[in-house]
C-alpha positions as CSV (number, residue, x, y, z in Angstrom):
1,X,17.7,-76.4,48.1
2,X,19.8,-73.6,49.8
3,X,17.7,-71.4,52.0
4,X,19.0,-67.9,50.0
5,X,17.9,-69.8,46.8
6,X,14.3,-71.2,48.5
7,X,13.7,-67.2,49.3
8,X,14.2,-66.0,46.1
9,X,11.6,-68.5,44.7
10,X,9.1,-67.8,47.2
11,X,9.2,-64.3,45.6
12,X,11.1,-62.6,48.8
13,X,13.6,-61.7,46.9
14,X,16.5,-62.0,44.5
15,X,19.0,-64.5,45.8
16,X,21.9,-61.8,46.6
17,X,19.5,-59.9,48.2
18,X,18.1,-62.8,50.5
19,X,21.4,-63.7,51.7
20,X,21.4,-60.4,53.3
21,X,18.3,-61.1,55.0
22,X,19.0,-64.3,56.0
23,X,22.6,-62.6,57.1
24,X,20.6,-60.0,59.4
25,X,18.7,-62.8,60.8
26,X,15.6,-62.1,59.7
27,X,15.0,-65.6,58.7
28,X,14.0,-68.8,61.2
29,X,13.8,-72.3,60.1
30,X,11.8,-74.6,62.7
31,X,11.7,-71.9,65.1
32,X,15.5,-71.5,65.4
33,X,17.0,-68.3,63.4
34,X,19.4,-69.0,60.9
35,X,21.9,-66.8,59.3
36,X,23.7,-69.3,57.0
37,X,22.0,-68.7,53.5
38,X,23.3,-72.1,52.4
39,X,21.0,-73.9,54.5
40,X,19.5,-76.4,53.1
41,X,15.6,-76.3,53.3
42,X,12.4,-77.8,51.6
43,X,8.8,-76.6,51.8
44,X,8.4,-78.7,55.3
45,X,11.2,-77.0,57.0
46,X,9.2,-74.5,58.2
47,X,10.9,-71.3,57.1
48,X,9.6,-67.8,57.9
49,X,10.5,-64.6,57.6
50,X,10.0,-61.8,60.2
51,X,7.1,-64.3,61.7
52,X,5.6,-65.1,58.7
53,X,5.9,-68.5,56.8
54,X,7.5,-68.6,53.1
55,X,6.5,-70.7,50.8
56,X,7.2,-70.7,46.9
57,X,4.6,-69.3,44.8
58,X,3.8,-69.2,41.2
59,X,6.7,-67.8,39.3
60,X,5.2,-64.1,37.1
61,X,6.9,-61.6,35.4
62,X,5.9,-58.4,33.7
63,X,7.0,-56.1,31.6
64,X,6.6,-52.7,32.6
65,X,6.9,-48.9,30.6
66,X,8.1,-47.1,33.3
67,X,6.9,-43.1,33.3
68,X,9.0,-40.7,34.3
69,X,8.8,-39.6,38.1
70,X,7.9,-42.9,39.1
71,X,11.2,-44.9,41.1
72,X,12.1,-48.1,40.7
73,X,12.2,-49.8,43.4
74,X,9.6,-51.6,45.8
75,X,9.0,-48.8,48.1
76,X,10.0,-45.0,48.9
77,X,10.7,-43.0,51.6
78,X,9.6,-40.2,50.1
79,X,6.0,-41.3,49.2
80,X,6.4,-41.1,45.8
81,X,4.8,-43.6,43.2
82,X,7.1,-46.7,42.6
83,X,6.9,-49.6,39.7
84,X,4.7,-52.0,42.1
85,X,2.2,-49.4,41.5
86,X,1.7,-49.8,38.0
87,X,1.4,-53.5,37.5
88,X,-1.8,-55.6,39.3
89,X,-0.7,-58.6,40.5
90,X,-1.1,-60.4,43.8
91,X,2.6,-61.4,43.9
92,X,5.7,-60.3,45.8
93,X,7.5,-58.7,43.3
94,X,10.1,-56.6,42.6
95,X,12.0,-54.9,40.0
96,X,14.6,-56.5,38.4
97,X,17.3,-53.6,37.5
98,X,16.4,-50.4,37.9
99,X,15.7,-46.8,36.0
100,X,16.3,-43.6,37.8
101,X,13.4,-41.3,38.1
102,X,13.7,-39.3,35.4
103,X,14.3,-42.1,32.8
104,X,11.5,-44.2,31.0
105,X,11.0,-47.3,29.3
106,X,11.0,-51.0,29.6
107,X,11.4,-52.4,33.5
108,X,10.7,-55.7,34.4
109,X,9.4,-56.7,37.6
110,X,9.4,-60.7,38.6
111,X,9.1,-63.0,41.9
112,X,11.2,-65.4,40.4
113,X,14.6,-64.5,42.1
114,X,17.0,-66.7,39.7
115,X,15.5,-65.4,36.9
116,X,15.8,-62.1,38.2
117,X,20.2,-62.5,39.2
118,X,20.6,-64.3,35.4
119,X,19.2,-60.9,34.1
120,X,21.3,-58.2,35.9
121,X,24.8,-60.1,37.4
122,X,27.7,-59.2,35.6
123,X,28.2,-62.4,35.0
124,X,25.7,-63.1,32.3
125,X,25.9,-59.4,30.9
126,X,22.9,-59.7,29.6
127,X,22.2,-56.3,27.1
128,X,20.1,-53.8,27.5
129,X,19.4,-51.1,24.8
130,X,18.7,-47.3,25.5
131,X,17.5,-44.5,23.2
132,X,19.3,-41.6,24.3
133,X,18.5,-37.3,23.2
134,X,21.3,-35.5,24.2
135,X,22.6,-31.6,24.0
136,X,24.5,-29.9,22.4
137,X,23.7,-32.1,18.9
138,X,25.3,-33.8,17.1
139,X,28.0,-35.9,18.8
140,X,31.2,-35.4,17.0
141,X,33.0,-38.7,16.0
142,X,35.4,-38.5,18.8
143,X,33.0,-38.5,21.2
144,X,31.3,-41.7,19.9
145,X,35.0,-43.3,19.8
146,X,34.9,-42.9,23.6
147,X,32.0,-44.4,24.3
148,X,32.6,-47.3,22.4
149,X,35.7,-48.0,24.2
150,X,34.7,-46.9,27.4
151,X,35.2,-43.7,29.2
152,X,36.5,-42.9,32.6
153,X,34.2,-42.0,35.3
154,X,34.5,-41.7,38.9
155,X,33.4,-45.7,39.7
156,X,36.4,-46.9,37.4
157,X,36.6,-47.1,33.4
158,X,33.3,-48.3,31.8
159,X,33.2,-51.7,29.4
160,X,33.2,-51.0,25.6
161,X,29.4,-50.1,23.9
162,X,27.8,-50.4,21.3
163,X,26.6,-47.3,19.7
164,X,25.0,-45.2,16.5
165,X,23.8,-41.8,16.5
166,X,20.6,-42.5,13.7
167,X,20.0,-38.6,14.1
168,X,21.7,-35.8,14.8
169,X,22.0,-35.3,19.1
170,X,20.1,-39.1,19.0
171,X,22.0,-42.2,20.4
172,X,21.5,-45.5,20.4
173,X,23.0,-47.1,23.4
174,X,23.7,-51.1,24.1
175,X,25.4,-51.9,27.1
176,X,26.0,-54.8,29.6
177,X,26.3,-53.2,32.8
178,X,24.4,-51.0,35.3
179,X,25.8,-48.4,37.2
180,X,23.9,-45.6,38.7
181,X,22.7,-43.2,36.2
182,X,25.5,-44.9,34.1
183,X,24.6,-43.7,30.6
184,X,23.7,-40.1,31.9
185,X,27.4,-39.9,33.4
186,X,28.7,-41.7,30.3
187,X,27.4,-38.9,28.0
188,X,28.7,-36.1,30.5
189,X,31.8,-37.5,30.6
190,X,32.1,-36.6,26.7
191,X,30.6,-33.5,27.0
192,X,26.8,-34.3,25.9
193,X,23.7,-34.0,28.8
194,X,21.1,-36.1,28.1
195,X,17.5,-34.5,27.7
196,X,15.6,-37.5,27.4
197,X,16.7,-41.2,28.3
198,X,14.3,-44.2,27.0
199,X,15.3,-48.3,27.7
200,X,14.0,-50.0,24.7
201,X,14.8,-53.4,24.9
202,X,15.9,-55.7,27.5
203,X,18.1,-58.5,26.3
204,X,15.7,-60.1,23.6
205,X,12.7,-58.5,24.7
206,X,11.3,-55.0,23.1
207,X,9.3,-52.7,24.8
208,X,7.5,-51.7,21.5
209,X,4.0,-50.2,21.4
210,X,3.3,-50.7,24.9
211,X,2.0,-47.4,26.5
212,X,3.8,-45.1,28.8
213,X,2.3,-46.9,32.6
214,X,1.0,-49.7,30.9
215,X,2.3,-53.7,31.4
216,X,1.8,-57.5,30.9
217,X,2.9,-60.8,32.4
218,X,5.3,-62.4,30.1
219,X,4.6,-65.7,28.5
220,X,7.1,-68.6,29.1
221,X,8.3,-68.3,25.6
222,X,9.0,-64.5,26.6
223,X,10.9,-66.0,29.6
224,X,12.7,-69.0,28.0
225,X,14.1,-66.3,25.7
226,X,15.5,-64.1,29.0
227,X,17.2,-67.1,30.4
228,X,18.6,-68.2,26.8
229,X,20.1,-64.6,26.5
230,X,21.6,-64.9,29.7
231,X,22.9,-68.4,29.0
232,X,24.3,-67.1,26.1
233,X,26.2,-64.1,28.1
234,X,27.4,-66.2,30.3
235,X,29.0,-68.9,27.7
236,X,30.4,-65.7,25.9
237,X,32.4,-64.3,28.9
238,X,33.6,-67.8,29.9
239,X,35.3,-68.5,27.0
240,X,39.4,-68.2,27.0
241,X,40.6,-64.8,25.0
242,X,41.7,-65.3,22.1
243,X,45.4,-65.5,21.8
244,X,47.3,-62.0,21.1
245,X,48.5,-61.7,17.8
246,X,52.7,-62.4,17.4
């Protein structure tokens, strides 16, 4: 297989992000540093990273409920707690999408690196559903008209949403893309702050009753149902437009 694609399954990392690596020559097969990510390489090739031999290991993902003030992502500058610090495994994972800080709810972190691009490239627009307080309450029909066609923020326009306010100041989110602090600058941009931002539900997969710090490993029904959501995303946004109306 490609040597970006044999990374990711050894758990270094997703496949985008091992082409960098491999691109910063970081990676040697056989002794000799390589920098083309479409290498092709087995597991006697002999590939290491930084020194150290890769090889593919068992394929895990959890589901994580991500507390506020704790970042997601694999490591921090600033020593403050990160995802990895939540869930007990022996593996090299790492989170697949991310939460800012002050956000909570359902994260998943995996070593299985095409598992983790199916889940987050645009290309599958896979869903992800947020619960969303916001001030001043309620949000005034015209507001919600925005969203759902997509506002304007300083990135470019956003894709339509799906959303319901069940409550008064109380949003229901579902979108298919991930920006930085997207839904935050969403909300702003139609004159709502958000006090309190909550993913519930990743593609198929609910966060329901699980505790605030608390996680599980998935089971490979869990997971076939990931990869049959992105399957489906994908076939959705290959299809030909429907022709305009005369």
């Amino acid at each position: 297989m490609r040597l970006a694609r044999y990374l990711a399954h050894a758990g270094v990392a997703s496949r985008r992000a091992a082409e960098w690596i491999v691109a910063e020559g970081r990676v040697a097969v056989g002794g000799q540093v390589v920098t083309d990510p479409a290498r092709d390489v087995d597991e006697r090739s002999g590939v290491t990273l930084d020194g150290q031999p890769v090889a593919p290991e068992e394929h895990e993902t959890h589901v994580l409920h991500k507390p506020a003030g704790v970042v997601s992502t694999a490591r921090d500058t600033h020593g403050r707690p990160t995802v990895l610090d939540l869930v007990p495994s022996a593996g090299r994972l790492y989170p697949v999408g991310r939460l800012d800080a002050d956000s909570t709810g359902l994260i998943l972190l995996t070593n299985d690196g095409e598992l983790a691009n199916r889940l987050t490239h645009p290309r599958y627009g896979v869903e992800k559903l947020y619960r969303a307080e916001v001030s001043p309450r309620p949000v005034g029909g015209a507001a919600l008209r925005a969203l759902r066609a997509g506002v304007q923020l300083d990135d470019g326009p956003t894709l339509p949403v799906r959303v319901r306010q069940p409550s008064p100041g109380m949003l229901e989110i579902a979108l298919r893309e991930g920006r930085k602090r997207q839904i935050r600058r969403m909300c702003e941009a139609v004159g709502h702050r958000i006090v309190d931002l909550r993913r519930v539900a990743f593609g198929p997969l609910e966060l329901g009753d699980l505790r605030q710090g608390a996680s599980r490993r998935l089971g490979s029904s869990e997971i076939q149902r990931l990869r049959e959501a992105a399957a489906s995303g994908e076939a959705r946004l290959s299809r030909p437009a429907a022709p305009a109306p005369r």
